[in-house]
N, C-alpha and C positions, 0 to 999 in steps of 0.2 A: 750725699749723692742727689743729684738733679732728677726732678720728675721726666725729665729727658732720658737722662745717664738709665735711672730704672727702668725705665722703657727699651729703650735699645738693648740692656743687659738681657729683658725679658725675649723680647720681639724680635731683635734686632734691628741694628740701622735703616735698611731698605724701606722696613716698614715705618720707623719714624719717618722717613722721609716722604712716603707715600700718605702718611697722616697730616704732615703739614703742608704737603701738596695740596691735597683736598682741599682741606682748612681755605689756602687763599685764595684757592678758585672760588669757595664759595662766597667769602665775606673780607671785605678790606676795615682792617680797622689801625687808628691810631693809638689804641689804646690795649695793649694785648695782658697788660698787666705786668706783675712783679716776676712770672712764672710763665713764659708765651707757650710753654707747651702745653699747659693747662686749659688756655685758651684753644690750643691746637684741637684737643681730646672735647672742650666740650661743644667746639664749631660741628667735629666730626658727631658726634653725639643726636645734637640740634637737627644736622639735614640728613641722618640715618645712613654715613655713609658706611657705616662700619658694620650693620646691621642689614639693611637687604640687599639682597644678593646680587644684582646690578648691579648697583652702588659700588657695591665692593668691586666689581670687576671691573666697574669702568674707572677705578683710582687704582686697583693694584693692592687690595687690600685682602692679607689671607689671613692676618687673626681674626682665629672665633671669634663672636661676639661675645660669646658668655664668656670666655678667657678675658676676652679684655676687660668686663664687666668685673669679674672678681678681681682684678689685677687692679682697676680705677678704685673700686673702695676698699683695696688691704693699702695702695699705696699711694695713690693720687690726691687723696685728699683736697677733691675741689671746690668743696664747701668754702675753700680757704681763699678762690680766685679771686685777684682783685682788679680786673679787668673785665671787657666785654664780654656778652658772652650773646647766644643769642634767642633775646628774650621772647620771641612767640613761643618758641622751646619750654623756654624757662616758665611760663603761663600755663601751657598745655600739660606741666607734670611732666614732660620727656625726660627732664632728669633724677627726678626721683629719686631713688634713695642712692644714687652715683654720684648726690653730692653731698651722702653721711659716709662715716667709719664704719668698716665692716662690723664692726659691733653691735651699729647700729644705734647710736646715740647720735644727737643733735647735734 
């Protein structure tokens, strides 16, 4: 199953599609990777749309954050992206440990 497919199974539709909404408003890229919803989750990650509460309202976004938080490292495994992604984010620590296995291993 698709990091897609598990998301929408979780979330549903609406909200993938409100995640990858966000996503291209915020950032155009050529390069989305092997996995674009990966890319999608760590766009939305990067400019906190998923996280403060604005954010959220002005995209349509009603997963919790900490739902999707544990949802990105039981099943997203983004560690794994191999695509864009974006890197003042990536510098600043914003993804942290969202992009280990919830076990918590490297």
């Amino acid at each position: 199953m698709s990091i897609r497919s598990a998301f929408v199974a979780r979330f549903g539709e609406e909200q993938a599609q409100s995640f990858e909404l966000a996503a291209n408003q915020h950032v155009a890229s050529e390069n989305k990777g092997g996995d674009p919803f990966k890319w999608t989750l760590l766009v939305c990650i990067g400019w906190q749309c998923a996280e403060i509460a604005e954010y959220r309202q002005h995209h349509g976004i009603t997963v919790p954050y900490q739902d999707l938080a544990d949802w990105i490292k039981a099943h997203a495994n983004l560690g794994t992206h191999d695509g864009d992604c974006d890197l003042i984010a990536a510098m600043a620590g914003k993804y942290g440990d969202l992009m280990r296995p919830a076990t918590g291993r490297p």
